[in-house]
N, C-alpha and C positions, 0 to 999 in steps of 0.2 A: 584525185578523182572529183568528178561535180556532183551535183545533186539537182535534180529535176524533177516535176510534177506537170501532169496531165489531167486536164477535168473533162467531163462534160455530162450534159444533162442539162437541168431547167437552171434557166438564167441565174446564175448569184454573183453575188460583187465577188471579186476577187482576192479584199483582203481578210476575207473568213476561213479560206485555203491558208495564206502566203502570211500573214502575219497573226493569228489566233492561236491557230492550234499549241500545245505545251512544246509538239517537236515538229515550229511551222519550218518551212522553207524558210526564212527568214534568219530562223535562231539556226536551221543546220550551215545556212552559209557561215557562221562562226562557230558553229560546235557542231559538224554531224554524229550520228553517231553512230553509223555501221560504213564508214568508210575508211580508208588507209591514211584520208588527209581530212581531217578535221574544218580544217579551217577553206572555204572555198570564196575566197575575196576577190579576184582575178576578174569583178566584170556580173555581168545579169543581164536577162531579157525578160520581156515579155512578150509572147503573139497570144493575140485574141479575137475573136470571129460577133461581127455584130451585125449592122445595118447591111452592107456591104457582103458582095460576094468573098475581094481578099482580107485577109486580117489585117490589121494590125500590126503596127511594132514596135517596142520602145525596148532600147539596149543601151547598157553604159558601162566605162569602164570603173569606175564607184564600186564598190563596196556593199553588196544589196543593205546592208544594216545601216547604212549609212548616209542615204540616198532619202530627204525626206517627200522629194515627190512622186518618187516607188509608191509609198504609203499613202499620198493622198489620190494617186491615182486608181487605184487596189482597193481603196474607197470609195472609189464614185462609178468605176463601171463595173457595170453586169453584163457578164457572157455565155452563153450557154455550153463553149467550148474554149479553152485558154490552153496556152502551153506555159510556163515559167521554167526558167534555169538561172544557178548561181555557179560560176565557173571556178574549178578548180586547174589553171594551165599545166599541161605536160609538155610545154616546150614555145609553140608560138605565142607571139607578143603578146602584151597584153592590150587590147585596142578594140573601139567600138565594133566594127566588121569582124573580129573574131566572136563575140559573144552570141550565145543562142540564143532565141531559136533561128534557124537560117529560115528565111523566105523564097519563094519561087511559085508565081502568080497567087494560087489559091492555096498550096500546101506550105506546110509549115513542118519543120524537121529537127529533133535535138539529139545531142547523145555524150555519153557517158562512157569513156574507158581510156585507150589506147591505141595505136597501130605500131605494134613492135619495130624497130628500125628504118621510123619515117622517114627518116633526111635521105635513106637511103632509096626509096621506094617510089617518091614525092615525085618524081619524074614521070617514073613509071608509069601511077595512076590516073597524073591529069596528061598524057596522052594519050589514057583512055576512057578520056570523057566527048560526051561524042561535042561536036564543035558550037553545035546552035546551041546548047548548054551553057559551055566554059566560059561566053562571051558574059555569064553572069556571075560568074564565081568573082566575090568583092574583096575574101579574107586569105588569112595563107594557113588556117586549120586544119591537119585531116577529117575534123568532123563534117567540114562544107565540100571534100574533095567527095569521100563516100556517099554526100547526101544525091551529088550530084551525079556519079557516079551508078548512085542508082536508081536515078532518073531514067538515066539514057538506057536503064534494064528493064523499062518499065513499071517503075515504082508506081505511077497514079494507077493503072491497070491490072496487077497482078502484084501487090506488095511482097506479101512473103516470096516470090519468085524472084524478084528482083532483088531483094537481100539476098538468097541463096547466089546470086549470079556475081552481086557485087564482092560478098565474102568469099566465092570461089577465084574472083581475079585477083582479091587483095594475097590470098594464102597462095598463091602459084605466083606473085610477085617475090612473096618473102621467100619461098622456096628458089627460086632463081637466085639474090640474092645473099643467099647463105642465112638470112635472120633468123637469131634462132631466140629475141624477145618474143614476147607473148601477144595475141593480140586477144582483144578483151574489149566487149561491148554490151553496154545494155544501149537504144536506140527507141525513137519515139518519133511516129509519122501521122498528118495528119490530113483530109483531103477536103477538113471542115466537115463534112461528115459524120466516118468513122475514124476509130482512132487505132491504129495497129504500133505493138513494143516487140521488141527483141531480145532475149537474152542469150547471150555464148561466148564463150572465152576457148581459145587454141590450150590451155592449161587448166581447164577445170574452176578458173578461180576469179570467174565475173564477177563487176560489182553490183551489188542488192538490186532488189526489184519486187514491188510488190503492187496487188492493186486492192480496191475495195468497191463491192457491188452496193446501188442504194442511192435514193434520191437526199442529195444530203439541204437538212434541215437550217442547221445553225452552229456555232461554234460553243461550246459552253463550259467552262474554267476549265477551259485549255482542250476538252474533249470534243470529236465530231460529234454530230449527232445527224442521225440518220433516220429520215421519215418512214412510214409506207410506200413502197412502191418501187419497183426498179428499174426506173429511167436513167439515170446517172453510172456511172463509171468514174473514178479516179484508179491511175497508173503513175507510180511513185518510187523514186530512188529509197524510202525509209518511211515507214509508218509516221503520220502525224501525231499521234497520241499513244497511252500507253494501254489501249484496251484492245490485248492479242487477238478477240474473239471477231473483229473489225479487220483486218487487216492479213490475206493471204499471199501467201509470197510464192512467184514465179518461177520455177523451176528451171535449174542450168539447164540451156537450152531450147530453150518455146519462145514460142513464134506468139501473141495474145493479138485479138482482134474484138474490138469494140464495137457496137452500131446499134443504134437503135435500142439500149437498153439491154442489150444479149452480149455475154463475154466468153469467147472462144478460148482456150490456150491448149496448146497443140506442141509436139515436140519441132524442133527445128535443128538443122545443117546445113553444113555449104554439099 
């Protein structure tokens, strides 16, 4: 399984998330610690929102610990909204076009699980993606199939709607099918804007998800620190640091919606 983070709020460099924290993104790409796979070395991105209407995007198949211009970039820019992901593969290559976050003009899209008996399904799905779409799809991941997938349902327009619509065609795929793996998603979308996540698993047994309200200040031995004010949102596969009282965790199955400083989380279904 990966491990991902979502920011936003007032502009800060990058590497006060992705490299500071005691349990940044960085150290969980080689030690998570509330995942099945420890280790998620399979690749990294980053999207990030500045001057420009679209993001950004830097992705590799490296190693995020390993990578030293991850680091000096993480260093020099500031954004007031970013995505980061360190890939853990459940089956497709390992290769730049697979790694998150996928792009698609102004939105930006990552995610975290499985779709239980892909090979078998894979058909399925990208022939129902609608076609002025598919002519973008670059990778061969179900994460870039679903993203796109729930595009063509309306994802810029009615988010949570359009995950409901995409999860209803994946689960009536696998029930055709006969799959009886599991599917299992936590999900992260962004419209530059706001920032809406996902969690839900067909088995009760999603991977983690938590986020943290607060305009974050600074990094400091190893701890966030957290100003006055609540402008900021962070949405996270595992707590950065070890201060519980920071750090709520997402409930199997909610739908969380970001904007403006206000964090929604709602239950959610297909």
């Amino acid at each position: 399984m990966c491990r991902w983070l979502a920011y936003g709020g007032e502009p800060i460099a990058m590497d006060t998330l992705l490299f500071k924290p005691c349990n940044s993104l960085i150290r969980q790409s080689l030690s998570a610690q509330r995942s099945v796979a420890p280790t998620n070395g399979d690749g990294f991105g980053l999207g990030w929102y500045g001057d420009l209407p679209r993001p950004g995007l830097y992705r590799d198949t490296m190693p995020a610990w390993n990578d030293a211009n991850l680091r000096s970039l993480a260093e020099q820019i500031r954004s007031p909204l970013f995505f980061a992901h360190v890939r853990a593969s459940t089956g497709p290559a390992t290769a730049r076009l697979n790694c998150h976050p996928f792009r698609y003009d102004r939105s930006l899209f990552m995610h975290n699980g499985q779709v239980g008996g892909w090979s078998d399904l894979r058909q399925g799905v990208e022939r129902r993606i609608d076609k002025r779409l598919y002519k973008h799809r670059e990778g061969s991941t179900d994460s870039e199939a679903l993203f796109y997938l729930a595009l063509g349902d309306g994802l810029a327009d009615d988010p949570m709607g359009a995950f409901r619509r995409m999860l209803a065609t994946i689960l009536g795929l696998m029930r055709e099918e006969g799959v009886r793996e599991p599917f299992r998603m936590t999900a992260a979308y962004t419209d530059g804007r706001r920032i809406n996540a996902v969690r839900w698993s067909s088995d009760g047994k999603s991977p983690s998800l938590y986020w943290a309200h607060g305009s974050v200040a600074e990094c400091s031995q190893g701890t966030v620190r957290f100003a006055r004010g609540s402008d900021g949102v962070l949405v996270l596969s595992e707590p950065l640091d070890e201060d519980a009282n920071t750090w709520t965790e997402v409930p199997e199955g909610s739908f969380l919606t970001a904007e403006a400083g206000r964090v929604e989380v709602v239950p959610f279904g297909p």
